[in-house]
C-alpha atoms as one frame of an Amber mdcrd trajectory, in Angstrom:
protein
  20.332  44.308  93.574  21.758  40.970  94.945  24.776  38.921  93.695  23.682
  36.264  91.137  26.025  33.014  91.844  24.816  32.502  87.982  26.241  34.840
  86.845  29.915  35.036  86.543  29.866  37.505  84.220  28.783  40.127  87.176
  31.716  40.897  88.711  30.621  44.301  90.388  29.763  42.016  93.793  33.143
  40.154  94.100  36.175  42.022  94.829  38.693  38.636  94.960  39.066  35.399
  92.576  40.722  32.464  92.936  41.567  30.814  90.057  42.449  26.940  90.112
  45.226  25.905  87.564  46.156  29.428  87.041  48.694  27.823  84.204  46.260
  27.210  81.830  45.439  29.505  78.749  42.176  29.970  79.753  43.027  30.799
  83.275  45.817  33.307  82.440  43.258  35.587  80.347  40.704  35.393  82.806
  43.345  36.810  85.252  43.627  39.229  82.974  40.060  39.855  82.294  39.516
  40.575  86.439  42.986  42.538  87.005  41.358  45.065  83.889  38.752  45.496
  86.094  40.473  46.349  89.144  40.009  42.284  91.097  41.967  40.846  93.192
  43.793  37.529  92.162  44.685  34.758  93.820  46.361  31.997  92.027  47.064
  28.382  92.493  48.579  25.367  90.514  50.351  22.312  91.150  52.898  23.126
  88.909  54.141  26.419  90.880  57.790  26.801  89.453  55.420  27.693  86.272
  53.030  29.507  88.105  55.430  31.782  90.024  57.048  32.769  85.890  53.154
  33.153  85.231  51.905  35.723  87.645  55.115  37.819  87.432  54.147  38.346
  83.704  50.988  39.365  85.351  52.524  41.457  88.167  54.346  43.478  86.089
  51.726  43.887  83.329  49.058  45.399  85.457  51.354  46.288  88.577  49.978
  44.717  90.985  51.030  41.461  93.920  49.063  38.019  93.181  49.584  35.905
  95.774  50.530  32.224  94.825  49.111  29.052  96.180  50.806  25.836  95.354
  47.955  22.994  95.162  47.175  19.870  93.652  43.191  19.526  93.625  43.739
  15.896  92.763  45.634  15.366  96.276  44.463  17.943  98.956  46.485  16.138
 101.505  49.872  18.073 100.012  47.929  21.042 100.457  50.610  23.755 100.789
  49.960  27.460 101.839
């Protein structure tokens, strides 16, 4: 079997996600979605006051560490890690 890149439903081939504007809705339950299924998460968001209040909902829910990545797509020169 090889990993489809079409696919993103497959998840058996990818063991760690990052998800861009991990504040959104949408992002939030697909966190959730890939921590069910035993993923690793990274996160990231401009906004990170929010995000760090975000993933510790996370963190606690499914006891686990995300780890946190402050970035604003729309300016990659205040790229912070």
């Amino acid at each position: 079997m090889f990993f489809n890149p079409f696919n993103l439903w497959d998840f058996s081939q990818v063991s760690k996600y990052l998800i861009i504007g991990g504040n959104s809705d949408i992002a939030f339950e697909f966190a959730r979605i890939l921590l069910k299924n035993n993923h690793e998460i990274v996160m990231s968001s401009k906004n990170y006051d929010k995000l760090l209040l975000n993933s510790k909902k996370l963190e606690v829910e499914f006891n686990v560490k995300i780890k946190k990545l402050h970035i604003d797509i729309e300016n990659l020169n205040d790229f912070d890690n």
